[in-house]
N, C-alpha and C positions, 0 to 999 in steps of 0.2 A: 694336836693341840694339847697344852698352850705353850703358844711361842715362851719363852722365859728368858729372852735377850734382854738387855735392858740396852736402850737405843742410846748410849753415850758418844755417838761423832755423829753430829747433824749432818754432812758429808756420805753416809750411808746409802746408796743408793737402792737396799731390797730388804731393809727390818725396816725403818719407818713406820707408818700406822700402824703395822704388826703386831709390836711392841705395845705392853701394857705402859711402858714412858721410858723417862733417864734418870729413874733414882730408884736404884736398889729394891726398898724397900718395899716402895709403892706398887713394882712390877713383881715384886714374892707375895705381897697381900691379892692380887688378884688371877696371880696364874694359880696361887694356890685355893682361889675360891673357884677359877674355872677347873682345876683339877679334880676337887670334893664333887663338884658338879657334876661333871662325868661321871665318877664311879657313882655318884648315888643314881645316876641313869641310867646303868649297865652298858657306859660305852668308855671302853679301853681307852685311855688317858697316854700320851707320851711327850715328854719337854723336850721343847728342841731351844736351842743347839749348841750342846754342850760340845766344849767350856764357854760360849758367848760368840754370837756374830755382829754386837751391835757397835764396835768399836771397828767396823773395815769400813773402807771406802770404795771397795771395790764388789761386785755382781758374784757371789760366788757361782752362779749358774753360767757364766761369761768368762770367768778369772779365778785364780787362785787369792783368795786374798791371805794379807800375813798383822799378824798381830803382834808385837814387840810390847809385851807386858812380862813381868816376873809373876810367879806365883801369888806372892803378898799382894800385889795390884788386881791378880783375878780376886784374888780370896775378898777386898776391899769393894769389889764392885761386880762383876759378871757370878760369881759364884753363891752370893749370898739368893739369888730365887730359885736357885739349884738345889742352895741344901735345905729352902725352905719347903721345895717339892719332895722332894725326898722325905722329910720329914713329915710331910702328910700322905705319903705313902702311895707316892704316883709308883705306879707301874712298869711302867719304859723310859727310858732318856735314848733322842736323838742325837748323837755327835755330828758336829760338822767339818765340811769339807777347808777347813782354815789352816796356815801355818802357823804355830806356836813356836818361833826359834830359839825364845830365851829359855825353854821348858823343854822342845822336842829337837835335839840336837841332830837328829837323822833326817832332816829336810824330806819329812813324809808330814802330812796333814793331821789332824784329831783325829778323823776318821780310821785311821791306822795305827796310832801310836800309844803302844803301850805303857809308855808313862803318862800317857793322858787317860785312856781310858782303864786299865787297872792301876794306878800309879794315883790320879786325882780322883775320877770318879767312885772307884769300887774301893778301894784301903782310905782316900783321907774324910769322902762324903761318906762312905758306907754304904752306898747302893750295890744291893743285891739282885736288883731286877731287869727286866729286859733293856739291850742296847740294840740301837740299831743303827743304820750309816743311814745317811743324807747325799750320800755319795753314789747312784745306782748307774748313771752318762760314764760306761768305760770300756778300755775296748776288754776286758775279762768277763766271761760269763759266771764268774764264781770267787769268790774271795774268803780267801781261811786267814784267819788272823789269832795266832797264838796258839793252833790246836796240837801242836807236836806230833808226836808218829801218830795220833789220831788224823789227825790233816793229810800227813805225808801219805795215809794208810787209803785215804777218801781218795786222794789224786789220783795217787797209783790204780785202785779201784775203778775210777771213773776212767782211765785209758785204755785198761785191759778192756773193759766191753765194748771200747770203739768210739770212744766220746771226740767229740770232737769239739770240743767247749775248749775256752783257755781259761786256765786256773794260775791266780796268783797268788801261792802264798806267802804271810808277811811271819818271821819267826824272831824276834828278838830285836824288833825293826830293820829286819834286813829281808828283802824279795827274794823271792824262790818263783822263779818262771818253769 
């Protein structure tokens, strides 16, 4: 918590009540009161889900859903309780499991894509803090995303003592099985 979608397609079938509403602003004024809330409780704070799930119509626990926005249309509405979190100094950001195709041209999800999450979240929001996926239903028991010969070095690592996990890593949005 807290959710920070803002619920703009009535059609949604899994942010509904979730959602603090569908207007921007109203949903920054209270995810970021439920955020200050948390941390003055000493209980770890994280927004989900970036960049926005409240514009699908589809279950992302069910389906892949896809989002056909440009960046200026996130920036105008999904984006604005993101940088208001951030700017109160939430902790963690969830990404979600969504397709971005006007933004992520590698037909991979948020949850993997470098131009979403260092590309929007970390260089245009400036968040420095913990991310994490929304994505844990797959068939890899491990997921490296963007670590370079640090990654390749883990893989490698984890086969030589007999691992028998599968690991996929994502390098430049391109899969490495």
């Amino acid at each position: 918590a807290p959710t920070v979608d803002v619920n703009s397609n009535a059609h949604n079938p899994v942010i509904g009540v979730r959602s603090y509403g569908d207007k921007p602003l109203e949903v920054a004024k209270y995810a970021v009161a439920m955020t200050k809330g948390l941390l003055d409780g000493h209980v770890y704070a994280c927004g989900k889900h970036f960049p926005g799930h409240g514009d699908t119509n589809v279950d992302s626990h069910v389906g892949l859903p896809m989002i056909n926005k440009e960046i200026e249309e996130l920036e105008e509405c999904e984006l604005i309780p993101f940088r208001k979190v951030i700017e109160a100094g939430i902790p963690a950001i969830m990404t979600t499991h969504i397709l971005f195709p006007k933004i992520e041209d590698d037909n991979i999800p948020a949850t993997m894509s470098r131009k979403i999450i260092t590309g929007i979240l970390r260089e245009k929001l400036k968040f420095t803090g913990l991310v994490v996926s929304d994505f844990m239903e797959n068939k890899y028991d491990l997921i490296i995303i963007g670590a370079g010969p640090s990654g390749i070095f883990l893989a490698y690592e984890l086969l030589k003592l007999g691992s028998k996990k599968k690991v996929l890593m994502i390098e430049q949005g391109k899969k490495v099985e």
